[in-house]
N, C-alpha and C positions, 0 to 999 in steps of 0.2 A: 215149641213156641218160637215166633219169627222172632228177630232181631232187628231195632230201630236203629234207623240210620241216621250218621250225626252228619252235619253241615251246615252251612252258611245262608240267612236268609237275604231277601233280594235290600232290602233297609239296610242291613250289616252291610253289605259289598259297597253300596252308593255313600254310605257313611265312611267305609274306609278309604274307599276311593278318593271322595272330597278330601281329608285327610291329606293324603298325600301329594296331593294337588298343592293345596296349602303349603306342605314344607318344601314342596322342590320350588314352588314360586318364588317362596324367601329363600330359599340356598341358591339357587342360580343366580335371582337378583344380591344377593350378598359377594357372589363370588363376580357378577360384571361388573358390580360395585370395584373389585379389587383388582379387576383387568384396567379397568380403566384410571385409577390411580395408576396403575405401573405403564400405561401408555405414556400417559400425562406426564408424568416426569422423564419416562426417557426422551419425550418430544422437548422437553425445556433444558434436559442437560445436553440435547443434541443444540439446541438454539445456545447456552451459553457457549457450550465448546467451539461451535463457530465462528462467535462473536469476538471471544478471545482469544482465538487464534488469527482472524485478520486484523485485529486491532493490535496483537504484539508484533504480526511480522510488518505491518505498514509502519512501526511506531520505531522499528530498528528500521526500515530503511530511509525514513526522515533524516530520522537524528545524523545517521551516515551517510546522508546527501550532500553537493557543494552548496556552501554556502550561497545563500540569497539569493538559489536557484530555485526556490520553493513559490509558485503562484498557483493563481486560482483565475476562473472566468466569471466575472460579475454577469456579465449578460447573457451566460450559460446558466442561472442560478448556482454557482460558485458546485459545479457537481462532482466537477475532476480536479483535482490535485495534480501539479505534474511539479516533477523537480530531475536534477540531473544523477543518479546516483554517484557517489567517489569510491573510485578504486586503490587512490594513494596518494599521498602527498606526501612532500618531501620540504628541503631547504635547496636554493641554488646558489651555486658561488661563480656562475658566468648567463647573465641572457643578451644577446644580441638588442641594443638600443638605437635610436636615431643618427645620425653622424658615422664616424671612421668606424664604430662597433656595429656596423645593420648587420652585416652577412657573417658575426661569429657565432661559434657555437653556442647552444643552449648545452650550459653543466649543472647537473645536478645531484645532491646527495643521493645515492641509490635506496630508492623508497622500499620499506618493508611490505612484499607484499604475498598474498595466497600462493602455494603453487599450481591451484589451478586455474589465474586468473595469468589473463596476456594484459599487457599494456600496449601491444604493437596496432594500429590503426584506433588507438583510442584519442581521446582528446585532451589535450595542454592547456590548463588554464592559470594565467600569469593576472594579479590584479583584475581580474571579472566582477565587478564588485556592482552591479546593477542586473535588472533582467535583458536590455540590451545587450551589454557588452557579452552575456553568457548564451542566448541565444539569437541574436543576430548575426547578419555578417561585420563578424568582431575581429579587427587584430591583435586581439586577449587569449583568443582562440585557438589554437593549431591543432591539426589531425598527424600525431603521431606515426613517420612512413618507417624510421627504423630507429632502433638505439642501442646502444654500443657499452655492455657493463662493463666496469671496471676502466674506463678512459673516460679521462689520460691517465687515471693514478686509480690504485685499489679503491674503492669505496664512494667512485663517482661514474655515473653514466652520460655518456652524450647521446642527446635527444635531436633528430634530426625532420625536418617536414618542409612538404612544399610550399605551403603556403606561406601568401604574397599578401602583403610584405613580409618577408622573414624577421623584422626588429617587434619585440612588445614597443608600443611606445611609453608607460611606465613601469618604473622599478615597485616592487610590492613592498612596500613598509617592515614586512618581517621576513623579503627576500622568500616569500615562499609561493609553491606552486602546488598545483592541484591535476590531477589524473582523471577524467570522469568517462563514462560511456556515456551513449547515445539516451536520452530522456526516458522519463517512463509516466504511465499516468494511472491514478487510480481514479476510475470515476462511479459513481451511482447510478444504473441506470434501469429503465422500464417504470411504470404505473405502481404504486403500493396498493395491498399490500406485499407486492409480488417484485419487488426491486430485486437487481443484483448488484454486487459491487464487483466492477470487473478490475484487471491490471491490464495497460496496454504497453506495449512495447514494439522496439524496431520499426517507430516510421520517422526518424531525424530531428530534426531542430528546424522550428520554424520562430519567426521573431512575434509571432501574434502565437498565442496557445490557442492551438486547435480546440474545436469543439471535440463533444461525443460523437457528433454525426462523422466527421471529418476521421477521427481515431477510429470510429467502425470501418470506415473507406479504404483506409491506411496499416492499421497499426495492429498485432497479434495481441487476441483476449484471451485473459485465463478468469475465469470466475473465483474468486476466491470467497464469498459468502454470497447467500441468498437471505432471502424474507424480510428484507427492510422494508420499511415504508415512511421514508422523509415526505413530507408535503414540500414540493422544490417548490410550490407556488407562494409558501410563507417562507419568507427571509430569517425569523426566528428557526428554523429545522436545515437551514442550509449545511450539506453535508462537511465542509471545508470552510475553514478561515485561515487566513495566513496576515501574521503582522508583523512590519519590517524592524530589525534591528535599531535596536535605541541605546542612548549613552548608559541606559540603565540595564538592559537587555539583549539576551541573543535574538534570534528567528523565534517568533512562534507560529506555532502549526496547533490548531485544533478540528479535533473529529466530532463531529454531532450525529452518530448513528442511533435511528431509531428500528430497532427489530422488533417483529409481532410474530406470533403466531394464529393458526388459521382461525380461532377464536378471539381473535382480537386482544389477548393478552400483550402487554408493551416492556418491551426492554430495552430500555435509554441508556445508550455509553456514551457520555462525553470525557476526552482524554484532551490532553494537551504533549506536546514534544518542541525541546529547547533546543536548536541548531549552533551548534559555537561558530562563529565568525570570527577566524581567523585573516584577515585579508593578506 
């Protein structure tokens, strides 16, 4: 007697087949479901971590800039920030003044400072108490050519510079002076939603603040965040404000950054930083 063979007809296979079609459809789409949540948040903790990391390191070097060296360019759409950073300040018990004292030393308490930081060609600032006198051709000003710790007496250095005239012409009210380099700027720049915000540095002191164009021309960028998108054509999303000291206030500095991502999702940091004004 032959033997009947067992197997699958052609309905079964197309019935299985559909089947399975069906669950990989849903498991695949279930698991790009779960790709793309875990894109999606690493793209927004990569967008805060940038955010908060340019907004704390711009936010300490404010605060630790000279005083009421902090401006903005209106007719830039206020996009760069520049201020002077300070590297030390101290108290002085001798500055060269008007009359028989022009050509004495400048003495100064020996200011505490980093050991990797030089104060030798930086800059003296005695009573700079305007954007003038701190970036102009100022006799508030001096470039630091040498100085001499411990003289004439332990715990005071003499500060010595070319610059002419050598007398501050006034005494600073709490007798104090200030150490800063060369300016720096942070500004916003390109088309949203594709902005960066750069940091310039090493192109000098000018008495008019350079534009963006000008600091591209001149001055060393480092990018320090991407993906903003200010509208610099509305004055309400201006990346910077700066308002000058009041009998009630220090410096204030405010940041209005707006970051998006490539979906158009928005993340608004507005911060504020208090500048002590010591004159």
């Amino acid at each position: 007697m032959r033997a009947r063979l067992q197997g699958f007809t052609l309905v079964e296979l197309i019935v299985v087949i559909v089947l399975l079609a069906i669950v990989g459809t849903f498991s695949f789409a279930y698991l790009g479901f779960g790709a793309r949540i875990f894109v999606d948040t690493v793209e927004r903790d990569q967008l805060v971590t940038q955010s908060r990391f340019s907004v704390e390191r711009l936010s300490r070097e404010v605060r630790a800039s000279l005083p009421r060296s902090q401006r903005v360019n209106v007719t830039d759409n206020q996009r760069c920030l520049e201020f002077v950073p300070l590297l030390a300040s101290s108290s002085y018990v001798q500055a060269p003044r008007p009359g028989p004292t022009a050509s004495a030393d400048f003495i100064g308490i020996t200011p505490v400072v980093d050991t990797n930081v030089t104060l030798l060609d930086q800059y003296l600032f005695v009573y700079a108490s305007n954007l003038p006198q701190i970036y102009g051709t100022s006799t508030r000003r001096k470039q630091i050519d040498d100085l001499q710790a411990d003289t004439p007496e332990v715990g005071l250095t003499t500060f010595t510079y070319s610059d002419t005239p050598a007398f501050f012409p006034t005494e600073s009210p709490a007798r104090r002076y200030f150490i800063g380099a060369l300016p720096v700027s942070w500004c916003v720049q390109g088309a949203p939603p594709n902005q960066t915000l750069v940091r310039y540095s090493n192109y000098g002191f000018f008495t008019e603040q350079p534009t963006l164009a000008a600091l591209q021309a001149s001055g060393t960028g480092e990018v320090m965040a991407s993906q903003l998108a200010n509208a610099l054509n509305n004055p309400d999303e201006y990346p910077f404000r700066v308002f000058d000291a009041t009998l009630q206030r220090n410096n204030l500095v405010q940041f209005d950054f707006r970051f998006a991502r490539a979906d158009g999702e928005p993340l608004i940091i507005q911060h504020e930083v208090h500048v002590p004004n010591v004159p």
